[in-house]
C-alpha positions in Angstrom: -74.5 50.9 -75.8 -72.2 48.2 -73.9 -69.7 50.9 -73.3 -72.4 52.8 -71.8 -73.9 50.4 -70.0 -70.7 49.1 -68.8 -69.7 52.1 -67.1 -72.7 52.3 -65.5 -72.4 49.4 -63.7 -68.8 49.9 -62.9 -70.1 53.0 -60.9 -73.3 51.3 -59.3 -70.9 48.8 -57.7 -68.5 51.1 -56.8 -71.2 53.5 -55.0 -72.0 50.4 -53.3 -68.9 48.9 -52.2 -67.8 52.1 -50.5 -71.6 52.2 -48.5 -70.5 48.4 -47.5 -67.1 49.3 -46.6 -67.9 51.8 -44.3 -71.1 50.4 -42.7 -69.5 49.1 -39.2 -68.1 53.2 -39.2 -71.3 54.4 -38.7 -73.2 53.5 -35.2 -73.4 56.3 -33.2 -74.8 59.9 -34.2 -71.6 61.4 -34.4 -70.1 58.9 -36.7 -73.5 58.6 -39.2 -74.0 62.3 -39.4 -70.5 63.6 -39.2 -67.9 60.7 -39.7 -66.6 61.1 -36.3 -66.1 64.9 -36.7 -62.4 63.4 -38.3 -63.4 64.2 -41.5 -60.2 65.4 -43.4 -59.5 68.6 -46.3 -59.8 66.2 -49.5 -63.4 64.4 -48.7 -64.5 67.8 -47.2 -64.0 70.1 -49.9 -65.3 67.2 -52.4 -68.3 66.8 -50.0 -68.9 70.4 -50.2 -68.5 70.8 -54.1 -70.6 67.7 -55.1 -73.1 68.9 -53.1 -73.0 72.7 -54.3 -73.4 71.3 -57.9 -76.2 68.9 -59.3 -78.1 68.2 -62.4 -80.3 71.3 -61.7 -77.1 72.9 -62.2 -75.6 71.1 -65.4 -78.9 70.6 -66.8 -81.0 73.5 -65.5 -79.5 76.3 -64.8 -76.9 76.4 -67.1 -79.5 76.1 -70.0 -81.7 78.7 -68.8 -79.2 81.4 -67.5 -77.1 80.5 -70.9 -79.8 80.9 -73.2 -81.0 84.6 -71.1 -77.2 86.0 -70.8 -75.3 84.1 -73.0 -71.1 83.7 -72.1 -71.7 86.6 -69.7 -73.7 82.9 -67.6 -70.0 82.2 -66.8 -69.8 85.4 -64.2 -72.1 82.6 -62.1 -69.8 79.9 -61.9 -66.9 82.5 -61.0 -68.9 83.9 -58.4 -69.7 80.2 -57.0 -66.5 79.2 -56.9 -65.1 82.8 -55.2 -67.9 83.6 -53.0 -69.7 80.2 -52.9 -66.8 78.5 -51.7 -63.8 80.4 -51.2 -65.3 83.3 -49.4 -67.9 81.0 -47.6 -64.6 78.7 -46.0 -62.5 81.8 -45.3 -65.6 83.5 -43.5 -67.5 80.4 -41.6 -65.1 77.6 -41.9 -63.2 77.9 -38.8 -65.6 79.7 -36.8 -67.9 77.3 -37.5 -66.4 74.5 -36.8 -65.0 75.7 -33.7 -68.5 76.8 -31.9 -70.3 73.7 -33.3 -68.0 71.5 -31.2 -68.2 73.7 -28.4 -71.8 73.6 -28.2 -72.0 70.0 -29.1 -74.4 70.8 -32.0 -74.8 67.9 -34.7 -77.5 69.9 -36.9 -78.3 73.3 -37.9 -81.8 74.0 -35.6 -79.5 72.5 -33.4 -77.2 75.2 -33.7 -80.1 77.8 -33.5 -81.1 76.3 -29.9 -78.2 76.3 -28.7 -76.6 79.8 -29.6 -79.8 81.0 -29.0 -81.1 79.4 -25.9 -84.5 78.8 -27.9 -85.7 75.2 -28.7 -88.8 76.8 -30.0 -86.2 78.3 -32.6 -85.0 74.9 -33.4 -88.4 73.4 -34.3 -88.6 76.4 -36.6 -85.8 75.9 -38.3 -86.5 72.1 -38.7 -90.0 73.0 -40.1 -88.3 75.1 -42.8 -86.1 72.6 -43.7 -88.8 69.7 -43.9 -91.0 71.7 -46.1 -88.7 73.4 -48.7 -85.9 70.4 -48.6 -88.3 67.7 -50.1 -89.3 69.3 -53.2 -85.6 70.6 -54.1 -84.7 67.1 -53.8 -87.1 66.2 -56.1 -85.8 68.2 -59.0 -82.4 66.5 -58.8 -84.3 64.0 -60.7 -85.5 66.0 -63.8 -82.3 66.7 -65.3 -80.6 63.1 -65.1 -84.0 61.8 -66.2 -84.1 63.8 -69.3 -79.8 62.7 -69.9 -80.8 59.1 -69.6 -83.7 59.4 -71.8 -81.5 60.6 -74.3 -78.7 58.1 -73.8 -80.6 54.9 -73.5 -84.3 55.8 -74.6 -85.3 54.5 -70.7 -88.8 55.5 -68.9 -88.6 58.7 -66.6 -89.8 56.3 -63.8 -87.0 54.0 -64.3 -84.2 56.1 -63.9 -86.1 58.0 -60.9 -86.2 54.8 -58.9 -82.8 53.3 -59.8 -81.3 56.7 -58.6 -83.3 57.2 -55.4 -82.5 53.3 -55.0 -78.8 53.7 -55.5 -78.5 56.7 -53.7 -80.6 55.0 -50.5 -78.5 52.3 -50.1 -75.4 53.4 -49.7 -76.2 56.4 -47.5 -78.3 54.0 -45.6 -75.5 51.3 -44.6 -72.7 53.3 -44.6 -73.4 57.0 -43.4 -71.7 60.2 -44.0 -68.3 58.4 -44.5 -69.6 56.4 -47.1 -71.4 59.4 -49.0 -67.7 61.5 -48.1 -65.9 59.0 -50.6 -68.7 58.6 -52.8 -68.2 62.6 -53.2 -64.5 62.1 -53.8 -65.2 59.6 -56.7 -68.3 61.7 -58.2 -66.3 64.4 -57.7 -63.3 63.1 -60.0 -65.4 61.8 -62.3 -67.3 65.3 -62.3 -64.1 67.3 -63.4 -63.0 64.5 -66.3 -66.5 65.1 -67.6 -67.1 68.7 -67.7 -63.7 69.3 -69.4 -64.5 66.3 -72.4 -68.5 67.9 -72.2 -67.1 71.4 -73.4 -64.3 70.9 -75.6 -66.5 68.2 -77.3 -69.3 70.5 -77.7 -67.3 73.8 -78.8 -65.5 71.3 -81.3 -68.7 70.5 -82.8 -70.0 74.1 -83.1 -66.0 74.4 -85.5 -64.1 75.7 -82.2 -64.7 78.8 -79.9 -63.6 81.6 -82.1 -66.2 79.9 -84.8 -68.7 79.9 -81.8 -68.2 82.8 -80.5 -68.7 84.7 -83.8 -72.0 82.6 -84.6 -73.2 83.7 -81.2 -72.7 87.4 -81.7 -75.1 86.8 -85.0 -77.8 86.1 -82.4 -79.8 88.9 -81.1 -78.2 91.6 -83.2 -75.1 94.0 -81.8 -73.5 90.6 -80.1 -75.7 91.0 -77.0 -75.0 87.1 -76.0 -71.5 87.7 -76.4 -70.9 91.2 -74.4 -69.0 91.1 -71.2 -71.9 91.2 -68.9 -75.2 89.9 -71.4 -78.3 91.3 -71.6 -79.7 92.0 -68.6 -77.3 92.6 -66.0 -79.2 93.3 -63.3 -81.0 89.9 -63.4 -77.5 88.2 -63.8 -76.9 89.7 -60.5 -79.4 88.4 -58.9 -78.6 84.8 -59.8 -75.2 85.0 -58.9 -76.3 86.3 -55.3 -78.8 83.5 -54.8 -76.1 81.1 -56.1 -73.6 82.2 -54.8 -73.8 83.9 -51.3 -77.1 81.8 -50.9 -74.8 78.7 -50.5 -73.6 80.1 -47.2 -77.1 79.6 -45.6 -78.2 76.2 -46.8 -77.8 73.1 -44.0 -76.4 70.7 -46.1 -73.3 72.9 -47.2 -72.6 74.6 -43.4 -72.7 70.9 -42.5 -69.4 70.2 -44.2 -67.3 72.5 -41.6 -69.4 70.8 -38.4 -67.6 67.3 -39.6 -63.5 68.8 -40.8 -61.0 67.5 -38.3 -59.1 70.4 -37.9 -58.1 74.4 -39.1 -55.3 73.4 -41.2 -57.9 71.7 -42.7 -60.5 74.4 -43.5 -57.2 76.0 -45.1 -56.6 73.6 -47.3 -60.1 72.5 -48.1 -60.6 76.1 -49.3 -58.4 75.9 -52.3 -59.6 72.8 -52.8 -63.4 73.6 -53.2 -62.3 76.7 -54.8 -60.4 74.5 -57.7 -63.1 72.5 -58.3 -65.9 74.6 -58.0 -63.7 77.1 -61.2 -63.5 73.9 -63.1 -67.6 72.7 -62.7 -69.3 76.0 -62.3 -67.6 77.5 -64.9 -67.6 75.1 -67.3 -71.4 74.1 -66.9 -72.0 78.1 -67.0 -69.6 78.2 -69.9 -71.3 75.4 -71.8 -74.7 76.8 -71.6 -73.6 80.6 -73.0 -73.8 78.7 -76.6 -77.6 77.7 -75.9 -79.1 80.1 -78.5 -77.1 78.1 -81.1 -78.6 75.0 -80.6 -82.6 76.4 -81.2 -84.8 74.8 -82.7 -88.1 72.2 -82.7 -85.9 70.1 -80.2 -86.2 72.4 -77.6 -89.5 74.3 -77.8 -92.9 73.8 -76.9 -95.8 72.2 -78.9 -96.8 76.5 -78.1 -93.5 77.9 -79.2 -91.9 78.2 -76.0 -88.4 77.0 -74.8 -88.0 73.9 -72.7 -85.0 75.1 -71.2 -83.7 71.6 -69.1 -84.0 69.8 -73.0 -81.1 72.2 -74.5 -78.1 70.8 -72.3 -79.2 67.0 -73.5 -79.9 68.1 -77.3 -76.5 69.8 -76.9 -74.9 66.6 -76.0 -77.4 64.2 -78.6 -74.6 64.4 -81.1 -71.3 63.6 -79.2 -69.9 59.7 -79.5 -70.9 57.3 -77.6 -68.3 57.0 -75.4 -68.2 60.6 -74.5 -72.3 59.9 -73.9 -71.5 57.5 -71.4 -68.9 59.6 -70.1 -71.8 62.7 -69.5 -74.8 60.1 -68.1 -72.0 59.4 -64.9 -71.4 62.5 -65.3 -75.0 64.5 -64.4 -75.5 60.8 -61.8 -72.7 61.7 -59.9 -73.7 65.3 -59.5 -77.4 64.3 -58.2 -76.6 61.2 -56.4 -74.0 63.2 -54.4 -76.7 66.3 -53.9 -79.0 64.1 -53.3 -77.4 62.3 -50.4 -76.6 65.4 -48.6 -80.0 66.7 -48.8 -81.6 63.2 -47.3 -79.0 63.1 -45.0 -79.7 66.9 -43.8 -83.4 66.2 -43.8 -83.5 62.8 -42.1 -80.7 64.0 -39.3 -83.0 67.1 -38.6 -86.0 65.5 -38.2 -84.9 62.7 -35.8 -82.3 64.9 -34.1 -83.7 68.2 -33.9 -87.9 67.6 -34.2 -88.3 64.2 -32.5 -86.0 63.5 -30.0 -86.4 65.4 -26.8 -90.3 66.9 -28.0 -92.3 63.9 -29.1 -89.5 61.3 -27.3 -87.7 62.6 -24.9 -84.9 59.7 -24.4 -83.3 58.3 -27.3 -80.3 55.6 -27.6 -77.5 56.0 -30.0 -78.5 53.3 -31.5 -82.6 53.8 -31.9 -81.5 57.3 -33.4 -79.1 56.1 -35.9 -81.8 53.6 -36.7 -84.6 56.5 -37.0 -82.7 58.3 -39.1 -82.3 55.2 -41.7 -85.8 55.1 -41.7 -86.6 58.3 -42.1 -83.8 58.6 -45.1 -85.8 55.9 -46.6 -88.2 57.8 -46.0 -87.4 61.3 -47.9 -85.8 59.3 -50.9 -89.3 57.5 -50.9 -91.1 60.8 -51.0 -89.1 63.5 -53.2 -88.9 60.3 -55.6 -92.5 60.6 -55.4 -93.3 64.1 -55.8 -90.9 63.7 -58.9 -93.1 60.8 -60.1 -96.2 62.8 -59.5 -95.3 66.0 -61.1 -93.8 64.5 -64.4 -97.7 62.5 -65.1 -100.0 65.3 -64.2 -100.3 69.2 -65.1 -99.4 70.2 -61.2 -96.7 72.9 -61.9 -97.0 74.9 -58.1 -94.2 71.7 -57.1 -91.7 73.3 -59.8 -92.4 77.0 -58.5 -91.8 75.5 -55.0 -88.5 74.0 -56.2 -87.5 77.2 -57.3 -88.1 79.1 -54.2 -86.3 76.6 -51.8 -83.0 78.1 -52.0 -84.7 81.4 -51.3 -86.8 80.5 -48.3 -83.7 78.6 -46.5 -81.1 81.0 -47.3 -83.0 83.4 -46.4 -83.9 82.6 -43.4 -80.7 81.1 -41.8 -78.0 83.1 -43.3 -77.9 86.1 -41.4 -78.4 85.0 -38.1 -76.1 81.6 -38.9 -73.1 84.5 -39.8 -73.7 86.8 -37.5 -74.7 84.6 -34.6 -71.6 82.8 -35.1 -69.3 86.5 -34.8 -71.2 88.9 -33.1 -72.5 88.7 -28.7 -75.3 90.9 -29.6 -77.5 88.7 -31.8 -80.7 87.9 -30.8 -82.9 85.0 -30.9 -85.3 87.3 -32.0 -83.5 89.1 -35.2 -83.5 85.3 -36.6 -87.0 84.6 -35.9 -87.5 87.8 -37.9 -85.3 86.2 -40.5 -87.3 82.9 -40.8 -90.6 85.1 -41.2 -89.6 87.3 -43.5 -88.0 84.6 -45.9 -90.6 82.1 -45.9 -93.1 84.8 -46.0 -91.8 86.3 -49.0 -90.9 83.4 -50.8 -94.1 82.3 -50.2 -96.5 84.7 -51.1 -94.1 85.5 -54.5 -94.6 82.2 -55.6 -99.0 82.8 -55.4 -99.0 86.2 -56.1 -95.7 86.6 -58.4 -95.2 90.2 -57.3 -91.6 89.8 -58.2 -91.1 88.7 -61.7 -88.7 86.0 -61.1 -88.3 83.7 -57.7 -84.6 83.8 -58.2 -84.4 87.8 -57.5 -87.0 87.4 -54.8 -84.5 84.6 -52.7 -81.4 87.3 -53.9 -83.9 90.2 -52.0 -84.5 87.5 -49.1 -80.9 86.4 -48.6 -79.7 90.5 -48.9 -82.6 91.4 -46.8 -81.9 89.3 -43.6 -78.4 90.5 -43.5 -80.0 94.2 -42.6 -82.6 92.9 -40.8 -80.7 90.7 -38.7 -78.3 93.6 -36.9 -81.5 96.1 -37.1 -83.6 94.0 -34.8 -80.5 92.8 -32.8 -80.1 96.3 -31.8 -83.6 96.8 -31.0 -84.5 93.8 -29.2 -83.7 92.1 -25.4 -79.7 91.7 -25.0 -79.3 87.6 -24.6 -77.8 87.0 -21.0 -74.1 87.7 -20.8 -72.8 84.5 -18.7 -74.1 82.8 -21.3 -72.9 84.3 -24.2 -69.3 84.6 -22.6 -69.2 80.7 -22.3 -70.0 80.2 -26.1 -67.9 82.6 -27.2 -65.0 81.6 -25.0 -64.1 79.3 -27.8 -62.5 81.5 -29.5 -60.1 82.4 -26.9 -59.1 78.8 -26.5 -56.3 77.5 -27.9 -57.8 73.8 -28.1 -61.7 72.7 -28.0 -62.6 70.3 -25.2 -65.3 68.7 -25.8 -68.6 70.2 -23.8 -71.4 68.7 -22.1 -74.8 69.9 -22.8 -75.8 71.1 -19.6 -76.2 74.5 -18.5 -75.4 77.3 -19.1 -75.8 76.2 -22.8 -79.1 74.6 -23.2 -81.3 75.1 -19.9 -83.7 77.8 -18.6 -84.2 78.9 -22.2 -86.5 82.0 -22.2 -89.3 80.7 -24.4 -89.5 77.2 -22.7 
């Protein structure tokens, strides 16, 4: 227990150290939000892969897509790390980069505005992120809850709070620099873990081969063992919304608005790519043994599997130091999700809701300082939800949870990818998007008309990429001066920066 507890407190300190460090390198908008835009490869690609992988993952996923496909799970973590990351960098990296600093754009409804010449479209897009941000923060809770619980026997409540406190504080007084480094350590301490996690575990279960053969006893003809599972058109589907989904979420296309330069995107590639092999793997890995560990542990007063207790029953049994090890192991993965979704959230709603429609002028400073209070704010709230959904029977919170990947990816995808490489796409082939997303997601989650929410966000995500072009093609050309000046970033050879003036961001069409 004093191991344990020691490194805890070892990491608190650190976490908060860095946040003081770096609190006199965040005052203005630029420098809280996006470090300056000077953020280099290393913090980037940790950034990006810290945030990609969370408790949900380790402690969610990885149980329930390991107990339904068994090794077979692991074709998810390669297709994270491939498509996820190094498909994602390779395809909106640069470009990315490149027109957000040409169109001055901080946020992601910001980018919709201004590629678009529609602030209607921005409010949209900060709508969608407000409503289906909040509760997917609040499940980064559940899984580090249900580790500490096992570690150190402590209250749900408690380790809800001393995260969301944590986590608050050092985002709070030290920005996106601070939370940058933060990543790099959580990220270390990430791929130590994950490595110790599984060859502790498969040693336990008498090695792999052992394993392996024990799992090919479950479910008759070695099902859990084959190349591609049971059910391999479900295990598409989850590698789809977890995999290309990743492309359309705001808090992982931030990463390329802050890198300092292209050689950077180059190298953060591999980088990301590395590390996501290493995490999304393993955890994937880890939970193809799940059917082994069944029993009254993990099921149900009715029978039924509680899939996010099979990870932490898994681990019940490993020393004490290797324990300890795990619990900074699943904080580090939610503490450094959970600051990129707050930040995300807080920076949208001050940036791209407030300012300019409910007040129109703004200081660098009263926006910095609206944005603290509104990441107080979000911690305050999904912390809440969390609290709330644990002590009553309210389960439409989880369903929402596992829809918001669906509804955001969805909806800004498409028109994110092809809005950043094609002159033809419209403001209204991503409104379609938005619609048909949320709609979707939505009205699956009431009516369940698809079985599971994770196909229905695969069909959304798949979907807007065909309807994207198809109503491009049938709807009103954008005007071509203004096209040719945000495109005409590409054809320099260096990136000035722009003001926001016209022809970027007046006489928009549905002002």
């Amino acid at each position: 227990m004093f191991f344990k507890v020691s490194l805890l407190i070892v990491f608190f300190v650190l976490m908060l150290l860095v946040g003081v460090y770096y609190r006199k390198a965040s005052s203005s908008v630029d420098d809280f939000v996006l470090g300056g835009r000077k953020v280099g490869p290393w913090l980037s690609a940790f950034s990006y892969g810290t945030s990609y992988f969370s408790a949900v993952i380790f402690v969610g996923y990885a149980s329930q897509f390991g107990w339904r496909f068994g090794i077979s799970a692991t074709w998810i973590g390669i297709a994270n790390a491939l498509v996820g990351c190094l498909l994602a960098w390779v395809v909106l990296g640069k470009r990315t980069r490149t027109m957000t600093r040409h169109l001055k754009s901080t946020t992601t409804p910001d980018f919709f505005e201004l590629r678009f010449g529609s602030l209607k479209l921005k409010l949209a897009a900060s709508l969608i992120i407000f409503v289906f941000m909040i509760p997917y923060t609040a499940s980064l809770y559940d899984g580090l809850s249900r580790v500490f619980g096992m570690a150190f026997n402590i209250d749900y409540s408690v380790c809800v709070i001393g995260m969301a406190a944590l986590t608050g504080v050092y985002v709070i007084v030290g920005g996106y620099m601070a939370t940058a480094i933060n990543n790099v350590i959580q990220g270390i301490i990430m791929l130590g873990g994950i490595i110790a996690v599984v060859v502790s575990v498969l040693s336990g279960l008498g090695g792999f081969s052992e394993a392996l053969s024990a799992l090919s006893q479950v479910g008759g003809e070695g099902v859990y063992t084959s190349p591609f599972g049971p059910d391999v058109r479900s295990l598409l589907g989850v590698m789809i919304l977890t995999s290309l989904g990743a492309w359309g979420l705001p808090q992982m296309v931030h990463k390329f608005y802050a890198i300092d330069s292209d050689k950077s995107i180059k190298a953060g590639a591999v980088i990301s790519t590395v590390f996501a092999l290493v995490i999304g793997c393993g955890a994937y890995f880890l939970g193809g043994f799940a059917q082994l560990f069944d029993g009254p542990a993990i099921r149900s007063a009715g029978g039924g599997v509680i899939y996010d207790s099979i990870i932490p029953f898994m681990l019940s049994s490993m020393p004490d130091i290797l324990i300890g090890i795990v619990v900074v192991l699943i904080m580090s993965a939610s503490m450094s999700t959970l600051s990129a979704l707050v930040m995300t959230s807080s920076s949208t709603l001050t940036l791209d809701f407030i300012k300019g429609t409910i007040v129109k002028d703004m200081s660098e400073k009263r926006k910095v300082g609206l944005m603290r209070i509104f990441l107080v704010f979000f911690i305050a709230v999904s912390a809440g939800i969390a609290l709330w959904q644990h002590s009553s029977s309210v389960s439409f919170i989880a369903q929402l949870m596992g829809i918001s990947w669906g509804a955001m990816a969805g909806s800004f995808l498409a028109p994110f990818l092809y809005g950043l490489y094609w002159k033809g796409t419209t403001a209204a082939s991503a409104w379609a998007c938005f619609i048909f997303s949320v709609v979707l997601m939505v009205s699956n989650m009431v009516f369940k008309f698809i079985a599971s929410p994770v196909t229905a966000g695969a069909i959304a995500i798949v979907a807007g990429l065909i309807i994207c072009p198809v109503v491009s093609l049938l709807t009103k050309k954008p005007a071509p001066g203004r096209i040719e000046e945000i495109f005409s970033c590409y054809a320099a050879k260096t990136q000035p920066p722009v003001a926001r003036h016209n022809p970027l961001t007046v006489n928009h069409p549905d002002n």
